[in-house]
N, C-alpha and C positions, 0 to 999 in steps of 0.2 A: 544579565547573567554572565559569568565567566565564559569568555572566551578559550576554545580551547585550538593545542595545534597539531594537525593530524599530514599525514604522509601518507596519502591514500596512492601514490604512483610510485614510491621506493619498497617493493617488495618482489619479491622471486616468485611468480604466477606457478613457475611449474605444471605449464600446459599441454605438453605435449602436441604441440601445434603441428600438424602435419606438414609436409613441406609443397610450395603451391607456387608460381611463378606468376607474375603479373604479367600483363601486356609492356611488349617491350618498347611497341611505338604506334600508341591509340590513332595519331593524328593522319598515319599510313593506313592503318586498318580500315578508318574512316574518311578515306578520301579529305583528310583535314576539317571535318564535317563536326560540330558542337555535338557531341552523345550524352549530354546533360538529361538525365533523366526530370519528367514534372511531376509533381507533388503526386497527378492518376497514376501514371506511370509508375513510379516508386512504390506507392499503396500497394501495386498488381503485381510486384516482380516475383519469379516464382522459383523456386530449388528446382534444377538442374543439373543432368552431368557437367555442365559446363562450371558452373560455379558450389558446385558439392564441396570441395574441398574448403575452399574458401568461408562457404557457409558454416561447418560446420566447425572448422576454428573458431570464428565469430560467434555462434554461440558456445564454445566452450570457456572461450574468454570471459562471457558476459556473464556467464553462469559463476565463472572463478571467483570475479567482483562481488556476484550477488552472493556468496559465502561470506566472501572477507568481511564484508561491510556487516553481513547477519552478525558474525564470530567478532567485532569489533565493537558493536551495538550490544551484545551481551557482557561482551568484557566489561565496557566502560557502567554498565549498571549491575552486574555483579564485584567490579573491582572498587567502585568507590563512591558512584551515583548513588544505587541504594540505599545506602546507610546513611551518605548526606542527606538525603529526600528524609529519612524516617527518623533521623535526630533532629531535620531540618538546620545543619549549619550554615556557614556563610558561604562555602563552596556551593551549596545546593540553590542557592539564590533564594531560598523561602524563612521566614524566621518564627513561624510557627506551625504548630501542628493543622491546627485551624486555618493558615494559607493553603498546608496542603492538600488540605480537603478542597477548598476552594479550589485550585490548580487544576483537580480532579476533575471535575464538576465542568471546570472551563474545556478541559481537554473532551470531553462528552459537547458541550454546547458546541465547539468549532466544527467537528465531524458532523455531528446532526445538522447542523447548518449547511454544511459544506456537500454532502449528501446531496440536499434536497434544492440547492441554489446552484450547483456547480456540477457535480456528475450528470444528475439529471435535470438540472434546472438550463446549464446554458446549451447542449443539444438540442433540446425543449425549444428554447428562445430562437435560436438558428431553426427550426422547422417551420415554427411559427411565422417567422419572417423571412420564409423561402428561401433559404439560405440551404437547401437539403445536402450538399456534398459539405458543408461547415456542419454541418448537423452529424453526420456521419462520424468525419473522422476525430468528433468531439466526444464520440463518447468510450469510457474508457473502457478497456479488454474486448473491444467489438474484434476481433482476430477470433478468441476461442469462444464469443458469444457467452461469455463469463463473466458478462457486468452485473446481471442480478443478482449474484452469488458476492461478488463483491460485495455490493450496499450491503445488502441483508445482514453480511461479516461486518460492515462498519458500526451497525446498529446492533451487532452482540459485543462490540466493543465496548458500549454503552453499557448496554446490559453487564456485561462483568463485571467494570467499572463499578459500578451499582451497589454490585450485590456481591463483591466479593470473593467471587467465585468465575471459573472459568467452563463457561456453557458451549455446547456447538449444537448445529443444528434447531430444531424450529422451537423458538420462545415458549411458544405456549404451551409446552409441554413441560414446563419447571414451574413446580409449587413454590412462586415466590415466598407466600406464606410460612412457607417450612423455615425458612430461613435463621440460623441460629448464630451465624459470623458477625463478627466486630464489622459489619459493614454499613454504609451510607444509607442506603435502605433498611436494614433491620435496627440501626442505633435511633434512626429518627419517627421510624413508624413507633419502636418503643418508650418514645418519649412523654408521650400521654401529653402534647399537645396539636390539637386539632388543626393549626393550621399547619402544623409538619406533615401530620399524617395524610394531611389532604393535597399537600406540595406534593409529597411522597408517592401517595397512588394515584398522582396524576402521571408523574413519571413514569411510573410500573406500566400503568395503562395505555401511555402515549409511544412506548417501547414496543407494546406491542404492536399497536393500531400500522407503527409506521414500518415494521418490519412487515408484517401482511400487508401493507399496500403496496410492500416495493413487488414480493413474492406476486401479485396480481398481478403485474402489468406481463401483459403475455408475450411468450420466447420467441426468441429475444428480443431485448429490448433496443437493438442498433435496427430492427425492422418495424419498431410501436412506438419510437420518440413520439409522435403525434396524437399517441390512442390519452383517450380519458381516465386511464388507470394511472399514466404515469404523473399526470396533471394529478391527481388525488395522491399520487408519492408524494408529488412534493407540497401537498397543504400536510401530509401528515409529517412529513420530516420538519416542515416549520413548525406547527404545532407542540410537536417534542421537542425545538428549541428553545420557545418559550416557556415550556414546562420545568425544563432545567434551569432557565435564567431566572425564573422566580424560585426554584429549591433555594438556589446559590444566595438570593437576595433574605433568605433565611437564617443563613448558616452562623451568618456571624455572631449574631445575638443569640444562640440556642443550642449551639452547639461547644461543650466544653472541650478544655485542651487534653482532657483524660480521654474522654471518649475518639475524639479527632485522632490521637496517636495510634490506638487500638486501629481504627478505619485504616489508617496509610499502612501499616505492621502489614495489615491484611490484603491490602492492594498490593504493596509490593512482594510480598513473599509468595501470595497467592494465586496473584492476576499476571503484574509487569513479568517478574523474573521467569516464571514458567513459559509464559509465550511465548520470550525471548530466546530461551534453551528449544523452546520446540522450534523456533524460527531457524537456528541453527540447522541443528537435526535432518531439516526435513529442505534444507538447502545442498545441506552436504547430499542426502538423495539423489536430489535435483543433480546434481553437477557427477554424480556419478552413470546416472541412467544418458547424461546429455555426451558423457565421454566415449560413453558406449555405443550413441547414436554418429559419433565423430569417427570412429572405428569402424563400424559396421552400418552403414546407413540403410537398412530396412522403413519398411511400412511397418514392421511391429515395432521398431527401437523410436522410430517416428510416436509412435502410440502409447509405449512407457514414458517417453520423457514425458509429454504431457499431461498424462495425468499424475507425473509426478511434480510438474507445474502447479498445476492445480492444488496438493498438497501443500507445497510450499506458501505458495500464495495466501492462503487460509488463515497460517495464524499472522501475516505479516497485515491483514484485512481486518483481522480481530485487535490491531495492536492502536488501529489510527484513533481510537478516543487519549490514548498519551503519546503524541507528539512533542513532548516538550521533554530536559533537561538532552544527553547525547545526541537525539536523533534528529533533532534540530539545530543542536550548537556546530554538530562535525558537518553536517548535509547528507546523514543518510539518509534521510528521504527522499531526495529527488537523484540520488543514487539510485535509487533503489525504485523509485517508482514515478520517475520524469512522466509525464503526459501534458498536451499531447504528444505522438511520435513525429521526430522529425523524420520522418520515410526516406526524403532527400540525402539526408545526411550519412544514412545506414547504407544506402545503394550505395554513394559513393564510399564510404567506407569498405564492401563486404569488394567493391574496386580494385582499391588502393592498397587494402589489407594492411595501413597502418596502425595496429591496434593500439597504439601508445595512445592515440586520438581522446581512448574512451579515459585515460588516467589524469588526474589533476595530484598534485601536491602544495601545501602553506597551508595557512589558516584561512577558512572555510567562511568566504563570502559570499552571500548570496545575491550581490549587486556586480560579480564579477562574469563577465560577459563570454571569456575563456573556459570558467567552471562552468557554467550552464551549458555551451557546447559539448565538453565531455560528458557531461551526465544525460543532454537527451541523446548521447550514441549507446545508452546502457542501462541497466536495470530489468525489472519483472516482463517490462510491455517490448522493449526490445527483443526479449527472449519469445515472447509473447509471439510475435509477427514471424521468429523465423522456424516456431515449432506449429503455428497453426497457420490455418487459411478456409476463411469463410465456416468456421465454426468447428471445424474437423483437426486431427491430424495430417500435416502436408504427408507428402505419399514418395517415396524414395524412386528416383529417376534412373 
C-alpha cells in the first residue's frame, strides 16, 4: 500500500504547560548514588506534591497527541481514504469491491485473533508458566482494571463490521435478524445459499458466544489470568476466528461486485467514519477534563478525567476490527495505543520533563527503533497509568 509522509512532531501543542524546574544536580541530591528507577519501582510510582506539576503536564501533553492523532486519523479517512476504499482506486490499495469486502472480513479475523492469543492469550501463557509479574504487566489497561471492557469493545468491532451498523453495549440485545442494511451479514444470509447462511450464523453465533465469555471471566481480569473462564475466552475468540476465515474463504465466489459495493458504501459511511468522528469528539473531552485536572488537581478533576478516559477509549476499542489503510500506514496505532508500558521510560520522562521525547516526525516506520521509543512514552495506556492506580482514580496530594 502507499506510503504516506506525516509530521507528527512539527505542530504548535498549545499546552499550556505549567512552569516546573528540574533538579539542578541529581548527582549532589544523591550522594552521586544511581536513582534509576526498576521496572517494580516505576509500575509503583505515585502523584505527589512533589511531582504534581510535572505530572500533570505529562498528561496534558499525552492527551494533546492523543487528539491530534484522533483529528488526524479522521481527516485522512474523511479527506481521501474513504472514497478510495469505496471506489476502491489505486491509492486505496484494493482493486475491487469484492477485495474490500475481503479486507473487511480480514480486519475482523486479526482482532479476533489477536484478542484471544495476545491480550488474553499471552498474560495467560506467563501465568501458566510462573512467570506472574510477566503475566501482570502483560495485560492491557490493568491501571483502570478496564481490560474486559476493552475485549468485549474489540468483539463489537466485529460486530459492527458485520452488520453494518454501530452497536454498543451487550450483543445479545440486537435482533441481528432485524437486519435490513447493505451489510455482510444481511447480503449473505439473503443469498439463499446454505452454505453462506451457515458460514453467516456461525459468525453471528460465535460473536456472541466470544463476547460472553470474555464478560465471564471475573473482575478483573489482571487478578483471574489463571481462572477457567479466561482459558474458555480464548477457545471462544479462536473459534470466531475460524468462523470468519471460512466466511472469507466464501466471498469470492458468491459474492458479486454489486452487492460488495453496497457492503463497503455502508461500512464506511456507517461504521469506519462515525467512529472516527466520535473518536475525535470524545478525545477532545478527554483533553479538556485533563486540563482541568492540570489546573486544579482535585480528587474529583482526578475522577472526571477518567471517566472521560473511559469514553474516549470506547470508540477507539470499537474501531480495531479496521486497522488497515491510515491508521497503520501513518502509526496511529501504536500512537495511540503502545502496550506494553514502558513504566521505566515514563518515570524518567515525568524526570526530565522533556516532552519532545514523546514526538517523532518523517515517514512512519515501524522497524525504526527511535519511533517505537516515542510512542511507548505516549498514547491511551500512558494516560492510562498517570490518571489511575489499582483500579480507581489516583487521589490529589
Amino acid at each position: 500500500m502507499k506510503k504516506n509522509f506525516l509530521l507528527m512532531g512539527l505542530f504548535t501543542l498549545g499546552l499550556g504547560i505549567a512552569a516546573t524546574s528540574c533538579s539542578s544536580d541529581d548527582d549532589d541530591k544523591n550522594n552521586g548514588e544511581n536513582t534509576e528507577l526498576t521496572e517494580e519501582q516505576a509500575q509503583n510510582l505515585d502523584y505527589t506534591s512533589d511531582n504534581a506539576a510535572a505530572w500533570g503536564n505529562y498528561a496534558v501533553y499525552v492527551s494533546q497527541l492523543l487528539t491530534n492523532d484522533s483529528q488526524t486519523l479522521y481527516d485522512e479517512w474523511n479527506n481521501g481514504f474513504a472514497e478510495a476504499f469505496k471506489n476502491h482506486t489505486p491509492s486505496s490499495g484494493y482493486t475491487s469491491a469484492v477485495g474490500c469486502v475481503e479486507q473487511i472480513i480480514d480486519g475482523c479475523i486479526d482482532i479476533a485473533n489477536e484478542v484471544g492469543t495476545a491480550k488474553i492469550g499471552e498474560p495467560v501463557d506467563y501465568w501458566t508458566s510462573n512467570q506472574r509479574n510477566k503475566a501482570l504487566y502483560a495485560v492491557e489497561s490493568w491501571y483502570s482494571w478496564h481490560s474486559r471492557d476493552d475485549y468485549k469493545n474489540n468483539i463489537v468491532s466485529i460486530i459492527n463490521s458485520i452488520c453494518g451498523e454501530r452497536f454498543e453495549g451487550n450483543p445479545n440485545e440486537i435482533n441481528y435478524h432485524a437486519l435490513t442494511t447493505p451489510s455482510i451479514m444481511y447480503t449473505l444470509m439473503a443469498k439463499g445459499n446454505d452454505d453462506l447462511r451457515q458460514a453467516t450464523a456461525a459468525v453471528y453465533l460465535n460473536t456472541l458466544a466470544a463476547w460472553n465469555a470474555i464478560d465471564a471471566i471475573p473482575q478483573p481480569f489482571r487478578n483471574n489470568i489463571g481462572s477457567a473462564e479466561a482459558a474458555k475466552a480464548m477457545e471462544a475468540c479462536a473459534t470466531l476466528t475460524t468462523s470468519l476465515e471460512a466466511l472469507k474463504g466464501l466471498i469470492e465466489n458468491n459474492l458479486s461486485e454489486e452487492d460488495a459495493q453496497k457492503i463497503v458504501n455502508q461500512f464506511v459511511d456507517v461504521v469506519a467514519l462515525p467512529t472516527y468522528k466520535d473518536l475525535v469528539e470524545k478525545n477532545n473531552t478527554l483533553l479538556s477534563t485533563v486540563k482541568a485536572l492540570q489546573a486544579n488537581p482535585t480528587d474529583k478533576a482526578f475522577e472526571t478525567a477518567c471517566a472521560a478516559w473511559i469514553d474516549a477509549r470506547r470508540p477507539w476499542e470499537s474501531s480495531e476490527a479496521f486497522l488497515f489503510g491510515p491508521v497503520s500506514e501513518l502509526g496511529l496505532d501504536p500512537n495511540m495505543d503502545s502496550w506494553p508500558l514502558d513504566a521505566v521510560g515514563i518515570a524518567n520522562l515525568l524526570k526530565s520533563q522533556k516532552w519532545t521525547e514523546m514526538e517523532w516526525s518523517g515517514e512512519y516506520d515501524e522497524e525504526s527503533e527511535a519511533i517505537e521509543a516515542a510512542q511507548s512514552l505516549r498514547g491511551f495506556h500512558t494516560l492510562e497509568f498517570l490518571l489511575y492506580k489499582d483500579g480507581q482514580p489516583r487521589t490529589a496530594k
